[in-house]
N, C-alpha and C positions, 0 to 999 in steps of 0.2 A: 515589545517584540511583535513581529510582523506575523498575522495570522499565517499557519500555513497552507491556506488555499488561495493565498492571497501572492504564494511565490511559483516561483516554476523550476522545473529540476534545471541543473547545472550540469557537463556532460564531466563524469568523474573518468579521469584518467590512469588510475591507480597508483600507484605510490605512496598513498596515505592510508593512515591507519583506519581502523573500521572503529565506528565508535562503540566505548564504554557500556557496558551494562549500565551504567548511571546517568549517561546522557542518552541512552536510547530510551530506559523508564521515565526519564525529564519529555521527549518528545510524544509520549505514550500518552500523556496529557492532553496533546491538541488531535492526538490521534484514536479517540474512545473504540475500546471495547476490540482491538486489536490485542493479540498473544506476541509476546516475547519468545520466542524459541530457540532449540541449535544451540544454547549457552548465547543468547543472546545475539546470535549471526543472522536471524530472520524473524519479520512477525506475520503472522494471519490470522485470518477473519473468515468468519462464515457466516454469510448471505442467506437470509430466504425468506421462502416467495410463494404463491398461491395454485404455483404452476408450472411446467419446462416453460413455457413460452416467457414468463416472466422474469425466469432466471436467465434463456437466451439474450434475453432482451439486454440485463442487465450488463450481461458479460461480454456484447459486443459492444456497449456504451464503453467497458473499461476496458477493452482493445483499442477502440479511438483515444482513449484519452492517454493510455501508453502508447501511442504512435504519437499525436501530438507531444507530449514529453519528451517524448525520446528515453523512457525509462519502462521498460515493461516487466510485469507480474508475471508467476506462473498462475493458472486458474483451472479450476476441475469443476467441473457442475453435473447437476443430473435435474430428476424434481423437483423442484421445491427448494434448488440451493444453489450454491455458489460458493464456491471456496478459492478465497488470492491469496498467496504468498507471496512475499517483496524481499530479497535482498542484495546487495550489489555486489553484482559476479567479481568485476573487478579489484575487490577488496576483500571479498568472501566472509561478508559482514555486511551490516548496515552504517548508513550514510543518512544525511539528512534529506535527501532524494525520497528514497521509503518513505518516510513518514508525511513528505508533502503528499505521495501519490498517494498514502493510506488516507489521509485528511479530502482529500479531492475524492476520492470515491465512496468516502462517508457521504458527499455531500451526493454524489451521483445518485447512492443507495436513498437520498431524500429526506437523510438527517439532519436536523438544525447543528449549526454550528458552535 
């Protein structure tokens, strides 16, 4: 299996089903310390930092990196934090999309893979 920071999102069209709580907890694997939420229609994560400047910081790194994808998070920060949530509008669930972006912003966050 292909890491997933190692893939890039794909533009989802809708049509297709939102995945399984079972295969969303399978991708929950390469994607640490992210929550399941919504009955499994969204995950997030919370971020933090030593400071605003370093949560700023953080959060405009993961606006570039959702513009480059072409898959963007919602995100709220303050202090000391950062909070993303992923899930794909079009399907009104999660997609293997999410968990690549959740996987790429662990690494952003500066965590080993």
């Amino acid at each position: 299996m292909t890491a997933l920071t190692e893939k890039t999102c794909t533009p989802c069209q809708g049509g297709i089903p939102p995945l399984t709580r079972e295969e969303a907890e399978g991708f929950l694997e390469d994607a640490r310390d992210w929550d399941l939420l919504d009955e499994a229609r969204r995950i997030e994560r919370t971020y933090s930092f030593g400071n605003f400047k370093q949560a700023w910081d953080f959060v405009n790194s993961v606006a570039e990196l959702c513009e480059a994808e072409g898959h963007h998070a919602d995100i709220t920060f303050g202090w000391g934090y950062a909070t993303v949530s992923l899930m794909t509008m079009k399907i009104r669930g999660l997609h293997e999309n999410d968990f690549i972006m959740a996987a790429k912003i662990n690494q952003l966050a500066g965590e080993p893979l």
